[in-house]
Wavefront OBJ file of the C-alpha trace (Angstrom):
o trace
v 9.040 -8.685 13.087
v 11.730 -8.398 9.702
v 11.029 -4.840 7.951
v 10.129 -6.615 5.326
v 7.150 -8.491 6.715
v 6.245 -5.227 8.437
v 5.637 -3.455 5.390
v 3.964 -6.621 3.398
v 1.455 -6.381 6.520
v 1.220 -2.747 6.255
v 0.616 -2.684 2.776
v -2.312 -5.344 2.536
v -3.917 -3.609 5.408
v -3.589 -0.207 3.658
v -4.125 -1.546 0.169
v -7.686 -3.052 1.824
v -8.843 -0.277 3.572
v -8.175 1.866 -0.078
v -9.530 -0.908 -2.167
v -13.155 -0.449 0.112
v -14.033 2.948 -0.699
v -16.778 3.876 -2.613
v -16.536 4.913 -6.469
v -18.265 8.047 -5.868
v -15.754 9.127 -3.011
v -12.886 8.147 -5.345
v -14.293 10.060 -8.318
v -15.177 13.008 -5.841
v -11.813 12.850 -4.272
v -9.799 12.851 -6.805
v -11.234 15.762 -8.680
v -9.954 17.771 -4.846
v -7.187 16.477 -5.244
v -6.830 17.438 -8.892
v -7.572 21.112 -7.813
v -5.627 21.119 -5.225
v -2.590 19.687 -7.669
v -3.072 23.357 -9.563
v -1.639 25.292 -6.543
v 1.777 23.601 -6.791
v 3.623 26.273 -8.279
v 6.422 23.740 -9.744
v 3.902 21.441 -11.345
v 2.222 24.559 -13.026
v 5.300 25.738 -14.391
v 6.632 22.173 -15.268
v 7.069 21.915 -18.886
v 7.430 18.082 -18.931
v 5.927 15.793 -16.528
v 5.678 12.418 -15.936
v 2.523 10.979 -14.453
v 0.902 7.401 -14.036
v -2.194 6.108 -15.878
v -4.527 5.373 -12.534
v -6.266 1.907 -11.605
v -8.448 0.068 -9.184
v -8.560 2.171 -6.424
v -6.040 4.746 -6.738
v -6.409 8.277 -7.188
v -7.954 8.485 -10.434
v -5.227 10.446 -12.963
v -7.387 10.270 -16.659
v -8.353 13.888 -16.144
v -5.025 15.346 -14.793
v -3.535 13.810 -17.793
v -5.821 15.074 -20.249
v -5.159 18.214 -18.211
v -1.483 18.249 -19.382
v -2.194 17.348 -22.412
v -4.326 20.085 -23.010
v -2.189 22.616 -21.805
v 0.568 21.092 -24.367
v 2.776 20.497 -21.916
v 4.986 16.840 -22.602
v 3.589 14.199 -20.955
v 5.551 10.409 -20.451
v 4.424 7.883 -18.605
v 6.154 4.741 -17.514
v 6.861 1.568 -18.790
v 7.819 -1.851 -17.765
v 10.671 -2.489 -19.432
v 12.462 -5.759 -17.966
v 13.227 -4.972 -14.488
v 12.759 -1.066 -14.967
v 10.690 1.900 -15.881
v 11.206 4.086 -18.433
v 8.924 7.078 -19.250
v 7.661 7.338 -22.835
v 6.338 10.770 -24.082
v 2.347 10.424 -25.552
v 0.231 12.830 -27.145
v -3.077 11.115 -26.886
v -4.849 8.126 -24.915
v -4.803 6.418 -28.180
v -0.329 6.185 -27.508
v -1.336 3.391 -24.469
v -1.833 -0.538 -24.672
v -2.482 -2.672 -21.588
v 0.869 -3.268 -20.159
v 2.399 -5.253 -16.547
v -0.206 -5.332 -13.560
v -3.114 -4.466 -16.357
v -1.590 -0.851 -15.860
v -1.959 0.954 -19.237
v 1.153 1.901 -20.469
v 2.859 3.564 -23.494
v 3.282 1.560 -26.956
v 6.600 0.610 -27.905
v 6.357 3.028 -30.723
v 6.682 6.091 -28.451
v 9.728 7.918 -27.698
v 11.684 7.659 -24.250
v 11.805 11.083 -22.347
v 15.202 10.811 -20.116
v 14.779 14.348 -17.950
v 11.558 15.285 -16.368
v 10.337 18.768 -14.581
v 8.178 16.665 -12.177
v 6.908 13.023 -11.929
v 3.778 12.043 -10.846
v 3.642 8.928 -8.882
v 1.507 6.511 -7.019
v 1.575 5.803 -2.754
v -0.280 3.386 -0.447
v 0.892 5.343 2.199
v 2.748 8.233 3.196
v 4.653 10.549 6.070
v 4.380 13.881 5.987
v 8.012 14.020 6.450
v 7.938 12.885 2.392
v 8.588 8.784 2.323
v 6.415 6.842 0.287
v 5.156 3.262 0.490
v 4.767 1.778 -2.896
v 3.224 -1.096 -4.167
v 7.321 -3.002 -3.122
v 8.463 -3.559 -6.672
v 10.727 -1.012 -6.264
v 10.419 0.186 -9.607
v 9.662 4.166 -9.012
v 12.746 3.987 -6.297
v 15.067 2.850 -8.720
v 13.977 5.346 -10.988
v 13.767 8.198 -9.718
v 17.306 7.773 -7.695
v 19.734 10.034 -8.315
v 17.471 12.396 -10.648
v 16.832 15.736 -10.212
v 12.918 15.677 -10.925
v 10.893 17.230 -9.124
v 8.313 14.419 -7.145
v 4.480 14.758 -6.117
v 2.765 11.728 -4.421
v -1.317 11.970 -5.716
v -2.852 10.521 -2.006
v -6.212 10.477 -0.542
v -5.979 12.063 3.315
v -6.303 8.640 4.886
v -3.477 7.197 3.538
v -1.093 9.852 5.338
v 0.358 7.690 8.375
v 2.809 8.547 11.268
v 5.381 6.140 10.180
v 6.413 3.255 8.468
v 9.866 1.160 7.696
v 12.281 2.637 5.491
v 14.954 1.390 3.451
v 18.315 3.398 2.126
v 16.744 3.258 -1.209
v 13.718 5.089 -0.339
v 13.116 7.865 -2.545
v 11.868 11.042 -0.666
v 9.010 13.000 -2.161
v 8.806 17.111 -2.638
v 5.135 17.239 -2.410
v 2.007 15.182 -1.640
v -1.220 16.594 -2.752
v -4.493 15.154 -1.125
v -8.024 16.057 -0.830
v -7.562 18.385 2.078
v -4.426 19.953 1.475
v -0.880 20.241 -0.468
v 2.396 19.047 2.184
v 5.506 20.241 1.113
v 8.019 17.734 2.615
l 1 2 3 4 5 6 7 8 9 10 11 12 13 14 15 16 17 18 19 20 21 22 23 24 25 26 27 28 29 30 31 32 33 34 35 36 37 38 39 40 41 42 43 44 45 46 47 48 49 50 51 52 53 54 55 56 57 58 59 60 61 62 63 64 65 66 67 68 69 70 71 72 73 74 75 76 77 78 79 80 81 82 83 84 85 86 87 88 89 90 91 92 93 94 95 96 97 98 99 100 101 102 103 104 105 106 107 108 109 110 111 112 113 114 115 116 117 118 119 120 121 122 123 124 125 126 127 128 129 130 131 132 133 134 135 136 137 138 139 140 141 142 143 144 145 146 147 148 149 150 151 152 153 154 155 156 157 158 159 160 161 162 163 164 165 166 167 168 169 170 171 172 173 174 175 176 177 178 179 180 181 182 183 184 185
């Protein structure tokens, strides 16, 4: 089987199994994982971070964001621009608009934040070795190659798995915070 079928497969079956929990363990869940986010000393201390604005079945980010927010801390999140993200700094919910994939996503209007302390990102699965399977647009890859950001995968416990195909262009993560525990990679 091609790599690439491999991890279509994997990613439908992982992407089902996510998409079947219950609300209440996803609201539940993510508020553990939310506390456990706190004990990453870089994130803490980051001064600017970019994040994602959750949905379906992912690990719900409203409150972290109002978090950073709150603490007045810069806060960008990304934005399908062509074939690329780019983060855009907001200051309130009231900055998004419904973007690409029904993902919320800064207005035009906002300004473009080129250096981040730490990026938040999305993951249908993980290793604890740090690589990431995304959602196989590629887009987080191609940003986040080359920079010098620090990067946290948000994941519930059950999407950590042994092993998975990797390409060159994999982007490995720092940290991946789940309901059970922070892995520093």
């Amino acid at each position: 089987m091609s790599q690439v079928v491999e991890k279509a497969r994997l990613r439908k079956q992982l992407l089902d199994a996510r998409d079947a929990l219950s609300l209440d363990f996803i609201k539940i869940t993510s508020k553990e994982i939310q506390d456990n986010l706190r004990k990453v000393d870089f994130f803490r201390s980051a001064k600017s971070i970019g994040a994602y604005y959750s949905i379906g079945s992912e690990v719900q980010t409203q409150d972290i964001l109002q978090e950073i927010l709150n603490a007045g801390k810069q806060l960008a999140l990304p934005k399908v621009v062509k074939n690329d993200l780019v983060f855009k700094k907001i200051t309130s919910f009231s900055d998004l608009e419904q973007g690409n994939f029904s993902v919320m996503e800064p207005k035009e209007k906002c300004e473009s934040v080129k250096n981040l302390d730490v990026i938040i990102i999305p993951a249908i699965a993980l290793t604890r070795d740090g690589f990431r399977l995304g959602y196989g647009f590629g887009y987080f890859d191609r940003f986040l190659h080359g920079k010098k950001s620090k990067i946290i995968a948000l994941s519930y416990a059950k999407q950590i798995v042994k092993s998975f195909p990797r390409d060159d262009h994999d982007v490995k993560i720092n940290c991946i915070v789940t309901e059970d525990e922070v892995i520093r990679t």
